[in-house]
C-alpha positions as CSV (number, residue, x, y, z in Angstrom):
1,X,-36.0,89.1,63.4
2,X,-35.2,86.5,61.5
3,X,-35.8,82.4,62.1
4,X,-32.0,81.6,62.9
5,X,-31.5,85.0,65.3
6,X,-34.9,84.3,67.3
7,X,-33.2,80.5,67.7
8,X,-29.9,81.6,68.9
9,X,-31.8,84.5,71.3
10,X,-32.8,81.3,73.2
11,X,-29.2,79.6,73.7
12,X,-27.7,80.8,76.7
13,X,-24.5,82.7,75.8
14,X,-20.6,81.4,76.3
15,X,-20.2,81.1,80.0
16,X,-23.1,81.9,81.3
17,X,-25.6,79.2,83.7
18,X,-29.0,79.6,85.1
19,X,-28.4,78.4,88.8
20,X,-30.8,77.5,91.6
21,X,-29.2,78.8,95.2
22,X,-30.8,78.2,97.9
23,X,-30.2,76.9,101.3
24,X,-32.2,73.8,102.5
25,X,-33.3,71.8,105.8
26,X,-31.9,68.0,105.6
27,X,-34.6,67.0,104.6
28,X,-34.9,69.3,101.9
29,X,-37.2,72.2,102.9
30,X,-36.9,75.8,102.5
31,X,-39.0,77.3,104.5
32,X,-41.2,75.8,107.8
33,X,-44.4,75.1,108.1
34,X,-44.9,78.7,109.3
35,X,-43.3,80.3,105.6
36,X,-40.4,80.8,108.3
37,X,-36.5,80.8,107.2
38,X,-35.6,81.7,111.5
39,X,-34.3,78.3,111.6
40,X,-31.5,78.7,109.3
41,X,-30.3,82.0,111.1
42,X,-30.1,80.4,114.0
43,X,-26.6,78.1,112.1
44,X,-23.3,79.5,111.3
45,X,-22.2,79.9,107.8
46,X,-19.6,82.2,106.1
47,X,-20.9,84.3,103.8
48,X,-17.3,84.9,102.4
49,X,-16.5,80.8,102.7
50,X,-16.9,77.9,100.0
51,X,-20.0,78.7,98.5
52,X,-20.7,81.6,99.9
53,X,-23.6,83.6,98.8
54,X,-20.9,87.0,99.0
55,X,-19.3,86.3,96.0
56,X,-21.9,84.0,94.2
57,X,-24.2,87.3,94.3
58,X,-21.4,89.3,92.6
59,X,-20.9,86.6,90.1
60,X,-24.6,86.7,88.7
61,X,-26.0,89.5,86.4
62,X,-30.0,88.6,86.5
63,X,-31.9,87.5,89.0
64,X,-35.4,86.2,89.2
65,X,-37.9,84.9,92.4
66,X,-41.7,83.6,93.3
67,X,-44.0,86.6,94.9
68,X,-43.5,84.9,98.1
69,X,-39.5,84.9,98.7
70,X,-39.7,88.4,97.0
71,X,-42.5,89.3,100.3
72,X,-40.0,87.5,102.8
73,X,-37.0,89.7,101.7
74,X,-39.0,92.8,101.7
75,X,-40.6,92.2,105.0
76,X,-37.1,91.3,106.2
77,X,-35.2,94.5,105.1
78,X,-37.7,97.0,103.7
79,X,-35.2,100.3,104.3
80,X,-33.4,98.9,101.2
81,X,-33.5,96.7,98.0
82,X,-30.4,94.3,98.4
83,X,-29.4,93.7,94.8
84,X,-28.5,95.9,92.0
85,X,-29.3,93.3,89.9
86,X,-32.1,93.3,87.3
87,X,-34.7,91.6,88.6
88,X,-38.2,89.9,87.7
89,X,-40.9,88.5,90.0
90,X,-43.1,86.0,89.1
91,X,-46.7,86.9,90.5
92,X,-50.2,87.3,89.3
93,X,-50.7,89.6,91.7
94,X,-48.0,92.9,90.1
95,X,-49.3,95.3,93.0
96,X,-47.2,93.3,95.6
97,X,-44.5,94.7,93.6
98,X,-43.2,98.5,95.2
99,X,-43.3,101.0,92.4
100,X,-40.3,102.4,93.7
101,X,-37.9,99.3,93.7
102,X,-36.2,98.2,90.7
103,X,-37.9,95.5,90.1
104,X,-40.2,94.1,86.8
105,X,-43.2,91.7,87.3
106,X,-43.5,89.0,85.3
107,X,-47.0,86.5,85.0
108,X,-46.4,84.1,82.1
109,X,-44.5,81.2,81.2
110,X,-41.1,81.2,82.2
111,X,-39.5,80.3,78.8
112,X,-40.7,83.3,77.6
113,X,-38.9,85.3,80.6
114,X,-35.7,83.1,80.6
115,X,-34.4,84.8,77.3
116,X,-34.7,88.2,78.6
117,X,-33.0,87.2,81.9
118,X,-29.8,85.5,80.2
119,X,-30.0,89.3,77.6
120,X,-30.2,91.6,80.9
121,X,-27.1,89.7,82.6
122,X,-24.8,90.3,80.1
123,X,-22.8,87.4,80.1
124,X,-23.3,86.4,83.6
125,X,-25.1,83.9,85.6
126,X,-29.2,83.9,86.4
127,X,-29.7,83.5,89.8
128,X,-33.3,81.6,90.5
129,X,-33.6,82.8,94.0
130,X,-36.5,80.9,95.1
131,X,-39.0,79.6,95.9
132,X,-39.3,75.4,95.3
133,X,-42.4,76.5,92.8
134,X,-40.5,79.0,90.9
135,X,-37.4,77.0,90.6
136,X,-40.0,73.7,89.6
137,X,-41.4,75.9,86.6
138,X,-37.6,76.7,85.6
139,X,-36.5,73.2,86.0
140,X,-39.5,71.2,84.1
141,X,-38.8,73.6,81.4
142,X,-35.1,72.8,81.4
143,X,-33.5,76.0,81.9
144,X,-31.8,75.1,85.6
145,X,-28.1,74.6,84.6
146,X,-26.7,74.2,88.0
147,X,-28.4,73.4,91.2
148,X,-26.4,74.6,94.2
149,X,-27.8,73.7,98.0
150,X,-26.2,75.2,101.6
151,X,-27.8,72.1,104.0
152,X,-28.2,73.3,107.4
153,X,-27.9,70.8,110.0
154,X,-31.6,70.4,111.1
155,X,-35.1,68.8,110.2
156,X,-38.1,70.6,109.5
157,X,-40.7,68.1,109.0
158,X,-43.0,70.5,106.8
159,X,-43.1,73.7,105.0
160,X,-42.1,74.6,101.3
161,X,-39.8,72.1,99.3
162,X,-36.4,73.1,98.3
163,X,-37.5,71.5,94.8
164,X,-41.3,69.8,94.2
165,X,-40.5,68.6,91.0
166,X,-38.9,64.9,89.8
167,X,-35.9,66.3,88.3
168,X,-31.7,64.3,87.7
169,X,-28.7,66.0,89.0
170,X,-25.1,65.3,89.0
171,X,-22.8,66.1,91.7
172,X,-20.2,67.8,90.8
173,X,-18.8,69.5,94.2
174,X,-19.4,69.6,97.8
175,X,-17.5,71.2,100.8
176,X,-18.7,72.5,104.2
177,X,-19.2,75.8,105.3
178,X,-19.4,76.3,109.4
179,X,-22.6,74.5,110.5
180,X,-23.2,73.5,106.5
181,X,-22.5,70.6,103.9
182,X,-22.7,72.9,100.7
183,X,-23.0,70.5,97.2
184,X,-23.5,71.8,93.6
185,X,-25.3,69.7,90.8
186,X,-25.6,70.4,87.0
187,X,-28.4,68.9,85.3
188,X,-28.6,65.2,83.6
């Protein structure tokens, strides 16, 4: 391949964003102190709504997560994989992955991954489903577009951080959903 194509295989194509979705405690955790997300099933939010995860999950065409929210949504529905997706986990530790799921491991640096991810969506958005640390490798590396955050309305006081990173964002919409203040931020 030559220098110019393996410099435009990096650029994300026309249209297409790498987007952190998540939903977050007010004070901007993810999960409790326990690895828990039980607190945010206990609010109210339309899935089909403003910012509802119904149609942003149809919207996106790649989707990558940390070993640990791949663990939760496996221990959470294990009769069946939830997206028909491509998608990557980020582990050093492949034999959490089930051989019989359609999903790839992936153990380096995520700027090598992120060019494969924007390839596989074909012309739709990468969703970084979580957690904080995978979405902090993404973001120190630049390659977090969008930042979009469902805020239930509760404190947690501990657990894992929506985003551990120092990182700028501008607002560029917000609305509420039920029991949530939804907002969406594209990067400085």
């Amino acid at each position: 391949m030559c220098a110019l194509a393996k410099g435009l295989a990096r650029l994300p194509l026309a249209g297409m964003a790498t987007i952190y979705f998540t939903a977050a405690s007010l004070d901007g955790y993810i999960v409790d102190s326990k690895d828990s997300r039980d607190w945010l099933d206990a609010r109210t939010i339309d899935s089909d709504g403003p910012f509802g995860i119904t149609r942003f999950a149809q919207s996106v065409g790649a989707l990558v997560m940390g070993a640990t929210t791949y663990e939760w949504i496996v221990s959470n529905q294990p009769e069946r994989w939830r997206y028909s997706q491509p998608t990557w986990v980020l582990t050093h530790r492949p034999q959490i992955v089930s051989p019989v799921l359609p999903v790839h491991v992936f153990s380096g640096d995520v700027t090598e991954l992120h060019p494969k991810l924007l390839q596989e969506a074909r012309y739709r958005d990468v969703w970084v489903v979580g957690g904080g640390q995978t979405a902090a490798q993404f973001a120190q590396a630049g390659l977090i577009d969008e930042l979009i955050v469902t805020y239930a309305p509760c404190s947690l006081g501990a657990g894992g951080r929506l985003l551990p990173t120092s990182s700028q964002w501008k607002l560029i919409e917000a609305e509420a959903n039920d029991d949530f203040v939804c907002a969406r931020w594209r990067k400085v």
